[in-house]
BADODO-996359 format. One record per residue: residue in one letter; y, z, x of N, C-alpha, C, O, CB in turn. Coordinates in steps of 0.2 Angstrom, whole numbers. Atoms other than C-alpha are relative to their C-alpha. Last residue first. Glycine has a CB too. Layout:
% BADODO-996359
SITE   voke     nc2     nc3     nc1    cac2    cac3    cac1     cc2     cc3     cc1     oc2     oc3     oc1    cbc2    cbc3    cbc1
SITE      A       Y       Z       X       Y       Z       X       Y       Z       X       Y       Z       X       Y       Z       X
...
This chain:
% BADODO-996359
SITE   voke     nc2     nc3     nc1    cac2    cac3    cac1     cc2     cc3     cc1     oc2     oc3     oc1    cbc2    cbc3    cbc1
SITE      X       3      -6      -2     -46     114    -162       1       5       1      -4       8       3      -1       0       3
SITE      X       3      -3       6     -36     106    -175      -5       4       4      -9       8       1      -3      -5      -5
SITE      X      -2      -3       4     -21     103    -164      -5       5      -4      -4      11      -5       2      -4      -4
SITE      X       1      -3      -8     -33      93    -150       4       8      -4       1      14      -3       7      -5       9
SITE      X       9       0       0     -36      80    -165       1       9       5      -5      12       5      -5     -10       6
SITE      X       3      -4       9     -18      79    -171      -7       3       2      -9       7      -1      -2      -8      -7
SITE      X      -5      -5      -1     -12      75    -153      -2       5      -5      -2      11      -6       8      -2       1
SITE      X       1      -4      -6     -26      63    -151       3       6       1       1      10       5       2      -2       5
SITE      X       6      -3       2     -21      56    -167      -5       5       4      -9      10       2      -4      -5      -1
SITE      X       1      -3       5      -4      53    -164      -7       5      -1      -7      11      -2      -1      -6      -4
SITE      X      -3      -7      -2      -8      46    -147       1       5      -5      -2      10      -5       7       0       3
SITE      X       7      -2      -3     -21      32    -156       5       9       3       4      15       1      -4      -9       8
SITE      X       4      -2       3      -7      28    -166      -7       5       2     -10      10      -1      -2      -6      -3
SITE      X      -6      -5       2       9      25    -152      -7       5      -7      -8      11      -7       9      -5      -5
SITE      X      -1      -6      -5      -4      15    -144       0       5      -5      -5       8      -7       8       1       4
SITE      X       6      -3      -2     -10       4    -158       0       6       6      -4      11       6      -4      -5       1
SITE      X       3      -3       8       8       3    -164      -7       4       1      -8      10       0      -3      -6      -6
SITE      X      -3      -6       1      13      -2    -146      -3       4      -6      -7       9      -5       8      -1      -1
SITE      X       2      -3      -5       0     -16    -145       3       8       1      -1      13       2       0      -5       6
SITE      X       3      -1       2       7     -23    -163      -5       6       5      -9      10       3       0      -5      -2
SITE      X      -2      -8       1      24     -22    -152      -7       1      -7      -5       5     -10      10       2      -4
SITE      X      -1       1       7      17     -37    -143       1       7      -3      -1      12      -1      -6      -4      -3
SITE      X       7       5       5       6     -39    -128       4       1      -8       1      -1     -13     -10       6       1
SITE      X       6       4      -2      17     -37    -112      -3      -3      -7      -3      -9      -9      -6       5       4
SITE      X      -2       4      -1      34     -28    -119      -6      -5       2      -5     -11      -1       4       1       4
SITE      X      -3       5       6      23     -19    -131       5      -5       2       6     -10      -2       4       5      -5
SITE      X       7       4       0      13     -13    -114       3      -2      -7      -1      -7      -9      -7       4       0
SITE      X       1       2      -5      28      -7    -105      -3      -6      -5      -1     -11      -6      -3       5       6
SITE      X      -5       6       0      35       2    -120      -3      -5       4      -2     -10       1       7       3       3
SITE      X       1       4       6      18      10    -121       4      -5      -2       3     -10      -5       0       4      -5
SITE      X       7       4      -4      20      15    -101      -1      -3      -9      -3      -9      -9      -9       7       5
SITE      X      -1       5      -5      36      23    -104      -7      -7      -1      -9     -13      -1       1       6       9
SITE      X      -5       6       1      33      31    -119      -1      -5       3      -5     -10       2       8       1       1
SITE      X      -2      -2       3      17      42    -110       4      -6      -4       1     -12      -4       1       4       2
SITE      X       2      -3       6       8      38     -94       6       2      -8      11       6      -5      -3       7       3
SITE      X      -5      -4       2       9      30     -78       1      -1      -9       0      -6     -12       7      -2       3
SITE      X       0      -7      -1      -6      26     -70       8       5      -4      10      11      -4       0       0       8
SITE      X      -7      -3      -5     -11      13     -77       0       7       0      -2      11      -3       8      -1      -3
SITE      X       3       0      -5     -29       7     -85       7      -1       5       8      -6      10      -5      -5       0
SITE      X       6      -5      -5     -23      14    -100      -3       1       7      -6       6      10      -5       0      -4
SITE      X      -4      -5      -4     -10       2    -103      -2       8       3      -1      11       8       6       1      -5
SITE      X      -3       4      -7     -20     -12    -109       2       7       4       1       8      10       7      -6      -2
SITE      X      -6       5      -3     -24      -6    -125       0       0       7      -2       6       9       7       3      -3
SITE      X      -5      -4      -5     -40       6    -131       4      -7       4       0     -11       6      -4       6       6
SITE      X      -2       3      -7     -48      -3    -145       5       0       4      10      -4       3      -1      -5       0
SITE      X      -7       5      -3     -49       6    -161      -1      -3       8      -2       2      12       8       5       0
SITE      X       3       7      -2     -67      10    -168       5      -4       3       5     -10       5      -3      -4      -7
SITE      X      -4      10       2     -59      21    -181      -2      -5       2      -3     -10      -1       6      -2       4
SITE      X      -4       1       7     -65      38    -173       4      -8      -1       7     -12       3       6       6       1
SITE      X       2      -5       5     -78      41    -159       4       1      -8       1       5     -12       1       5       4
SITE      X       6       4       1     -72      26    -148      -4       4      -5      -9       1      -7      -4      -2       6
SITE      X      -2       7       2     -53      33    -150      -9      -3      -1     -10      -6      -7       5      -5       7
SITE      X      -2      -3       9     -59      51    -146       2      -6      -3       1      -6      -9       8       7      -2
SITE      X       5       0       7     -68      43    -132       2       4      -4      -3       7      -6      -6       2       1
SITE      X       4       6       1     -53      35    -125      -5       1      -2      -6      -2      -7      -2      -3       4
SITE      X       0       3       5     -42      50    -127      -2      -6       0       1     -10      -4       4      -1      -3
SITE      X       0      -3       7     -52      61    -117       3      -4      -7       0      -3     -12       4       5       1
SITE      X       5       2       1     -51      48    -103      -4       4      -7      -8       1     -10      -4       0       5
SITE      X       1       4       4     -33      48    -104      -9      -1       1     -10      -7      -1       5      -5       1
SITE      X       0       0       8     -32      64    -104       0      -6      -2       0      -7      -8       5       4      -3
SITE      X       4      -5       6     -42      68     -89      -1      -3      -7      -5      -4     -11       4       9      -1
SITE      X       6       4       1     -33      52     -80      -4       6      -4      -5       4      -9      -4      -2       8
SITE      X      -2       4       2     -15      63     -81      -6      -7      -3      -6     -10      -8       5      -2       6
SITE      X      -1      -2       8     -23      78     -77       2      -5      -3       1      -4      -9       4       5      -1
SITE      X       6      -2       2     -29      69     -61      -1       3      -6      -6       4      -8      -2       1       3
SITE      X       3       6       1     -12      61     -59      -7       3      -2      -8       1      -7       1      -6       6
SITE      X      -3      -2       6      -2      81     -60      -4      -9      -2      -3     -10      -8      11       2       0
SITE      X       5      -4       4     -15      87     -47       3      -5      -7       0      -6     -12       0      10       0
SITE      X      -1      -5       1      -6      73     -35      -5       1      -6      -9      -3      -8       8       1      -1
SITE      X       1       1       5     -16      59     -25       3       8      -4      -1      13      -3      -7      -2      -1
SITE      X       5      -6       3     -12      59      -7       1      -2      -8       5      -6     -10       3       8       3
SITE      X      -3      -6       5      -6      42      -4      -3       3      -1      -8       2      -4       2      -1      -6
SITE      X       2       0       5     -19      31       9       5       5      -5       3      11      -5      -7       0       0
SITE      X       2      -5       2     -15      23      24      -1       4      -7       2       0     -11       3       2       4
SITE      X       3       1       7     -12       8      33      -2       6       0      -5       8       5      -4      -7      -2
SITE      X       4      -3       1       0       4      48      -3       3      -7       1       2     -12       1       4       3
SITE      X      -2      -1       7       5     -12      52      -5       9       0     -11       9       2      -3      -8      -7
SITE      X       4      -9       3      12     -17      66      -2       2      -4       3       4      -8       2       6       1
SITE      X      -3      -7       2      20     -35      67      -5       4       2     -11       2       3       2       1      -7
SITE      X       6      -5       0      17     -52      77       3       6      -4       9       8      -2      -2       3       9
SITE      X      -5      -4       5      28     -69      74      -8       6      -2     -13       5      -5       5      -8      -8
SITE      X       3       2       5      25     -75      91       1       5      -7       4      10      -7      -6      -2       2
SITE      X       4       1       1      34     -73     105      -4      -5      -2      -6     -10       0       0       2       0
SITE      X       7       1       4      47     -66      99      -3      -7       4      -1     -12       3       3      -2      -9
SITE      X       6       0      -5      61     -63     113      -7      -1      -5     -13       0      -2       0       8       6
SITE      X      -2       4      -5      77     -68     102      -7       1       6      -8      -3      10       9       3       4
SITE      X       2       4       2      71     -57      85      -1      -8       8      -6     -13       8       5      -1      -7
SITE      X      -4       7      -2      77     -45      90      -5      -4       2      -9      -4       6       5       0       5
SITE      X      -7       1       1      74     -33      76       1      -6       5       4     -11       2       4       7       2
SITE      X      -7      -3      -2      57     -29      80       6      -4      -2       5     -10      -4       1       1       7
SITE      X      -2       5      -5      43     -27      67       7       2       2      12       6      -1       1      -7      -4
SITE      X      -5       0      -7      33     -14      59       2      -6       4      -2      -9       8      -3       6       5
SITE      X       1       7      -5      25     -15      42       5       0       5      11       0       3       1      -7      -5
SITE      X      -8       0      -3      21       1      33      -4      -5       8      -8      -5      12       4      11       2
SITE      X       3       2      -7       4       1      22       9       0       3      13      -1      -1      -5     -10       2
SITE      X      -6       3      -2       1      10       7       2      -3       6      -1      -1      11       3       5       0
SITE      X       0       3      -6     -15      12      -4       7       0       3      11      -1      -2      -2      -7       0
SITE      X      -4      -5      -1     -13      22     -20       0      -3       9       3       1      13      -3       9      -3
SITE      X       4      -3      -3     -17       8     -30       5       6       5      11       6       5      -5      -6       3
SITE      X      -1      -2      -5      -5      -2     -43      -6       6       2      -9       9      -2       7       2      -2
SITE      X      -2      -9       2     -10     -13     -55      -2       4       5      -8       4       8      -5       5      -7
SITE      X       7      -4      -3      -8     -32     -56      -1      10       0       1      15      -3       1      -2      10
SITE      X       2      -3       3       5     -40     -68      -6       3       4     -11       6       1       0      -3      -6
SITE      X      -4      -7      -1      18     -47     -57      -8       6      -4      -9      12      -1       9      -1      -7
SITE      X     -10      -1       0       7     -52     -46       2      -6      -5       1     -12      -5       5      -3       9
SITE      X      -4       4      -2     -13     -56     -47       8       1      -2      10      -1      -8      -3      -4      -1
SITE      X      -1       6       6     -26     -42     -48       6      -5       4       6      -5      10       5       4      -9
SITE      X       7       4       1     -26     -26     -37       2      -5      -5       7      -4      -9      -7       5      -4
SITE      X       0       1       9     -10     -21     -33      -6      -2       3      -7      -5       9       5      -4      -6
SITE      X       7       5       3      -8     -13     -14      -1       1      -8       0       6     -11      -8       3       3
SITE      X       5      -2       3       9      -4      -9      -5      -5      -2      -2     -10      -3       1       4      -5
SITE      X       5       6       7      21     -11       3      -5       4       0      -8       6       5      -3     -10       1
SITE      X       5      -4       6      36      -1      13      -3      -6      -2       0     -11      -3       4       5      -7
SITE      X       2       3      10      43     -11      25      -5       3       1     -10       4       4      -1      -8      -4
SITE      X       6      -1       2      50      -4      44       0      -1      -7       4       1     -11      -1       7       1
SITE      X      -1       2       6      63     -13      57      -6       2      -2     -12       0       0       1      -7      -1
SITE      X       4       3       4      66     -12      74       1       2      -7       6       5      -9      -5       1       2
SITE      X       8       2      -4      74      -5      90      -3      -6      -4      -5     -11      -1      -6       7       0
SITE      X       6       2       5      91      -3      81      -5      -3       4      -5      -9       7       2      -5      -6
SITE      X       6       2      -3     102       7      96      -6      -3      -6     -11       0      -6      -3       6       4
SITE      X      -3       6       1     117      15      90      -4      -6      -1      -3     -10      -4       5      -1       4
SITE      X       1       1       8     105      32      88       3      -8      -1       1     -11      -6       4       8      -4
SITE      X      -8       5       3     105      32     107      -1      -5      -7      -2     -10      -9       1      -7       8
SITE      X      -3      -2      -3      91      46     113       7      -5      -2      13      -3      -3      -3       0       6
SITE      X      -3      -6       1      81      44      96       5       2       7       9       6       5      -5       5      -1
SITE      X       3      -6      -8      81      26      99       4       6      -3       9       7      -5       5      -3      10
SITE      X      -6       1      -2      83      16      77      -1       7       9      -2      13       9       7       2      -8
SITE      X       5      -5      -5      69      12      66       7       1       8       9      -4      11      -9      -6       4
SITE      X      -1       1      -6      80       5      52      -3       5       5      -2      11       5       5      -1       0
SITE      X      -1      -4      -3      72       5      36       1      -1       7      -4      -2      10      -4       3       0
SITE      X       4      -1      -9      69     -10      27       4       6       2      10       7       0       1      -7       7
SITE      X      -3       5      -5      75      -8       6      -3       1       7      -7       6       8       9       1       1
SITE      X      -3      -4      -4      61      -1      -7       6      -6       6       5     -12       7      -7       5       5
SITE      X      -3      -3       3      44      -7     -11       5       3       4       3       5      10      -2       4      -3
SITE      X      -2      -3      -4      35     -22      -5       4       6      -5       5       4     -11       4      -5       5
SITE      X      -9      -1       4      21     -27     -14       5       4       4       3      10       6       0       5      -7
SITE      X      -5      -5      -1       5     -31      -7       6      -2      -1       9      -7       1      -1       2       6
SITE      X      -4       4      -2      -8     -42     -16       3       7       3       2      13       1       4      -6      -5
SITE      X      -6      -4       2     -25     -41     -24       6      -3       2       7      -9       3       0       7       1
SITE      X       2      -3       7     -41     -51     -26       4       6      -2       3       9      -7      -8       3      -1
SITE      X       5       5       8     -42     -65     -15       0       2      -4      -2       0      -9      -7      -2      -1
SITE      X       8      -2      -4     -27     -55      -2      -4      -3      -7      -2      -4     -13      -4      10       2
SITE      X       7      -1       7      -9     -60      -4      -5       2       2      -6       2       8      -3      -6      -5
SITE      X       1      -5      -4       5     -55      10      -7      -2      -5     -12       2      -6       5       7       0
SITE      X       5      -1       6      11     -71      13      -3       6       2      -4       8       8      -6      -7      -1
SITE      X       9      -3      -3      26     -69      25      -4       1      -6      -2       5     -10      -1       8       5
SITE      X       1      -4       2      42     -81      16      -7       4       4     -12       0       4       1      -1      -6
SITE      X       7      -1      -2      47     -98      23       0       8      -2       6      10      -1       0      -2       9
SITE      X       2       3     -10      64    -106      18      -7       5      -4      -8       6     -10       6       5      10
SITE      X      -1      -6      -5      74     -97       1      -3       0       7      -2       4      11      -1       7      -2
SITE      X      -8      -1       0      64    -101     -13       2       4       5       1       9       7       3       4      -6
SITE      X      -2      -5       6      46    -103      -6       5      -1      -3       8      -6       0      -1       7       0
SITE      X      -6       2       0      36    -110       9       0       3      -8      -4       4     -12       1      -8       2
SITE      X       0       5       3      23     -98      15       7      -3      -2      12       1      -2      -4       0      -4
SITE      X      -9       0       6      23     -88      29      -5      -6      -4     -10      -9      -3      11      -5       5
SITE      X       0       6       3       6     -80      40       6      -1      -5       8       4      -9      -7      -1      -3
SITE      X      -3       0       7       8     -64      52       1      -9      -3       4     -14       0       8       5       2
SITE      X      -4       7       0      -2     -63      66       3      -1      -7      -1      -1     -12      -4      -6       1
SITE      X       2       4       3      -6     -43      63       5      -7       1      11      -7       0       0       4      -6
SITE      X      -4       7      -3      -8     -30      76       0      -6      -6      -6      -8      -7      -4      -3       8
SITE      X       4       9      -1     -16     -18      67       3       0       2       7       4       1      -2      -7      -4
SITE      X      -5       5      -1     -16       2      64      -4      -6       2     -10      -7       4       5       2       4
SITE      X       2       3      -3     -25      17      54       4      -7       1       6     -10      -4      -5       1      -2
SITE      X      -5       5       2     -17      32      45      -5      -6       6      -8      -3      11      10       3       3
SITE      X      -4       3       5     -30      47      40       7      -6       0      11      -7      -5       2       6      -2
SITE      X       7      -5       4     -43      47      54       4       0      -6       1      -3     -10      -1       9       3
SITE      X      -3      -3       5     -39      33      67      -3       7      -5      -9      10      -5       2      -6      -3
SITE      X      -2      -6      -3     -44      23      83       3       2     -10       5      -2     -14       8      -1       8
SITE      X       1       0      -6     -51       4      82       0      10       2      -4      12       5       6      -5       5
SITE      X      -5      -4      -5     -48       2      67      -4       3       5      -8       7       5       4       6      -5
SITE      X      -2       4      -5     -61      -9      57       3       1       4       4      -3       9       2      -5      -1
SITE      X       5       0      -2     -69       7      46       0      -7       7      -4      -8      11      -2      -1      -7
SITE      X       2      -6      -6     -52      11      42      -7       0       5      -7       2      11      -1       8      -5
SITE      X      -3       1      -5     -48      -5      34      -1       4       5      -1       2      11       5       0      -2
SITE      X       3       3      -7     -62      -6      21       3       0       7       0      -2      12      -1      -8      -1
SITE      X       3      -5      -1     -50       2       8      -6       0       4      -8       5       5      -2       2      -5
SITE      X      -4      -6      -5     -36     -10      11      -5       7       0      -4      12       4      10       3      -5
SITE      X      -1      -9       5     -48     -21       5       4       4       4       3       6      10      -6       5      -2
SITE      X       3      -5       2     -50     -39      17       5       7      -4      11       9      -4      -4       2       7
SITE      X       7       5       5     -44     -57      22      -6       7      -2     -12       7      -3      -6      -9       7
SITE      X      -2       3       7     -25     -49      21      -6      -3      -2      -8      -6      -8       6      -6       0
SITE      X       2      -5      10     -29     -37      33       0      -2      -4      -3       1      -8       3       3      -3
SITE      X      -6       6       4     -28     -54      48      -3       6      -5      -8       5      -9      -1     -11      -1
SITE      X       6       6       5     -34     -44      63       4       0      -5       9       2      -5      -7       2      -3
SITE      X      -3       3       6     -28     -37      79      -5      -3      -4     -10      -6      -3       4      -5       1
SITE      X       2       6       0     -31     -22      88       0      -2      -5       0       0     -10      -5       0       1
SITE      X      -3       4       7     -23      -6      92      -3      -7       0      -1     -10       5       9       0       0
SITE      X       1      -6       3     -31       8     106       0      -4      -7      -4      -3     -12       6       7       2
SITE      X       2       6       5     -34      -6     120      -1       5      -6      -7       7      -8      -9      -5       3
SITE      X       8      -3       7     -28       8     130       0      -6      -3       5      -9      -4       3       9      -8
SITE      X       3      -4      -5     -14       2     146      -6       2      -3     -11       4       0       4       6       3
SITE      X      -1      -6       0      -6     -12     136      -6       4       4     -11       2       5       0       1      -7
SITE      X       5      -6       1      -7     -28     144       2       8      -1       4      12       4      -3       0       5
SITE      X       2      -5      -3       8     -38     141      -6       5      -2      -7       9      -7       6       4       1
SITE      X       6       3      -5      12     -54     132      -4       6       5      -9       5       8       4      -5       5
SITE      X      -3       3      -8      30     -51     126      -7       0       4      -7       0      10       6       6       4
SITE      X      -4       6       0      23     -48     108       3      -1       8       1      -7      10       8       2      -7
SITE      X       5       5       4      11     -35     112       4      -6      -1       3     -11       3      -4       2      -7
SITE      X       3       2      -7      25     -24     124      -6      -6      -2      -8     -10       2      -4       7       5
SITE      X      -4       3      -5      38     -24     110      -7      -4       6      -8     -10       8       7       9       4
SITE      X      -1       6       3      23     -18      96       6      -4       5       4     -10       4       2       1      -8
SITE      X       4       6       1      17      -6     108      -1      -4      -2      -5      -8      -1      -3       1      -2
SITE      X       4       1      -3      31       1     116      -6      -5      -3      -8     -10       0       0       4       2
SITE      X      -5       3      -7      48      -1     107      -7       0       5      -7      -4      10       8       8       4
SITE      X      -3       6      -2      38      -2      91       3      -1       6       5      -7       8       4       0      -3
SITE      X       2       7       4      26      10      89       4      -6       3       2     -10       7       1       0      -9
SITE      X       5       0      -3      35      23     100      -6      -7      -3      -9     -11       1      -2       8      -2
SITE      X      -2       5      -6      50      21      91      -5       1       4      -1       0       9       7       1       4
SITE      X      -4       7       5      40      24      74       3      -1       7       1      -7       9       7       1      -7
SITE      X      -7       0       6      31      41      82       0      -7       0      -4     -10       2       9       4       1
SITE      X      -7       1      -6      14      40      91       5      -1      -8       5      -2     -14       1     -10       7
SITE      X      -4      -1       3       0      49      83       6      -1       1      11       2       0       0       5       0
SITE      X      -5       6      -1     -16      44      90       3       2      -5       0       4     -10      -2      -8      -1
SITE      X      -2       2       7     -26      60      92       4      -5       2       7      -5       7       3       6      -6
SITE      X      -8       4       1     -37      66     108      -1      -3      -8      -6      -4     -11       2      -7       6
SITE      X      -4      -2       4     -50      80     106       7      -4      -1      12      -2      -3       1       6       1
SITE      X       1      -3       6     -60      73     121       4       6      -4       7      11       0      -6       2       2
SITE      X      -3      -5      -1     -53      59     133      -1       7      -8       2       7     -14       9      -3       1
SITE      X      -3      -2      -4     -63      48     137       3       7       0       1      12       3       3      -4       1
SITE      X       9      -4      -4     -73      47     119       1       2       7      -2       7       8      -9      -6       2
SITE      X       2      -6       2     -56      46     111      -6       1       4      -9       7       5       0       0      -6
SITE      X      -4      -7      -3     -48      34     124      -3       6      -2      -3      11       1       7       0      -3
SITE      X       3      -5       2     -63      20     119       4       7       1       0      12       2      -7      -1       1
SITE      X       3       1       7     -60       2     126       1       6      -4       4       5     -10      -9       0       0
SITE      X       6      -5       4     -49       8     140      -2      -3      -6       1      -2     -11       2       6      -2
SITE      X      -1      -4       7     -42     -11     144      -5       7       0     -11       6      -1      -2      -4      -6
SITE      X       2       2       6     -46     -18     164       3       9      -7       4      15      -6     -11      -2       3
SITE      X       4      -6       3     -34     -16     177      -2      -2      -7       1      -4     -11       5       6       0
């Protein structure tokens, strides 16, 4: 029996929504053991040689989460063989411990295995964080592998109101800095996290003269906003 190419034009108003043991005990179990799946719905490709924001546009099926099959590539490292996750111009970061995917009818039952990793741009440690996220699905036993195949699905962090007031003000104090003094806005502006924290951050990086110029430029901004 040949692959549906195209379920949604077949079947009009369908959504790809399968749960986590649904991912894994069937689609990702039946792809690693060689079997033809009944929808050609998920298809493989190596994510790592493109943008997590190009991704949706290669997915076969999706509208806000989209999926791969992905051959998964190792390198050698501390500790044996590690999966390269890098890409030419960022990297994915895993956050968090694995999550056990575990049969809702027999909870004893670990089907599989889910990682968190978000997308940096730049090169690790110091890259900066995007709101990309991908959850990486492999099974647990490890004894019928195949080959070494995961699931990944990729999708994008909604963006709270409290980060776009967060960007407002720092672009407000970037031109009150290029409008006054002539200071050159520090490193840490092109983060997303804001305030101490993130000046501490950036006096551990570049030197506690980099903090000063923070901590000065905030000053002034705070002074400046005062006198309005």
């Amino acid at each position: 029996m040949e692959n549906i190419i195209s379920p949604e034009i077949i079947l009009p108003g369908f959504r790809f929504h399968p749960t986590e043991e649904e991912l894994v005990n069937y689609y990702l179990k039946e792809t690693v053991l060689g079997k033809n799946l009944y929808c050609d719905i998920i298809g493989f490709l190596n994510i790592y040689n493109h943008y997590p924001w190009d991704l949706p546009g290669m997915a076969k099926i999706g509208e806000r989460e989209w999926y791969f099959f992905v051959q998964r590539d190792t390198r050698s490292g501390h500790g044996g063989k590690k999966p390269n996750r890098t890409t030419e111009r960022g990297y994915w970061k895993a956050t968090g411990s694995d999550r056990q995917i575990r049969r809702l009818t027999e909870p004893k039952i670990i089907m599989g295995l889910r990682k968190t990793l978000v997308f940096y741009t730049g090169k690790a440690p110091n890259g900066n964080r995007t709101d990309w996220v991908m959850n990486e699905y492999r099974l647990s036993d490890t004894s019928i592998l195949r080959e070494d195949i995961v699931l990944c699905k990729i999708y994008r962090k909604a963006t709270s109101l409290r980060v776009f007031e967060q960007r407002a003000e720092e672009q407000a104090l970037s031109s009150y800095v290029a409008q006054n003094n002539n200071i050159t806005v520090p490193l840490p502006l092109q983060h997303h996290d804001y305030g101490t924290n993130m000046a501490q951050a950036d006096s551990d990086e570049h030197g506690p003269s980099s903090y000063s110029a923070w901590t000065t430029m905030t000053e002034c901004f705070t002074q400046s906003k005062k006198n309005l």
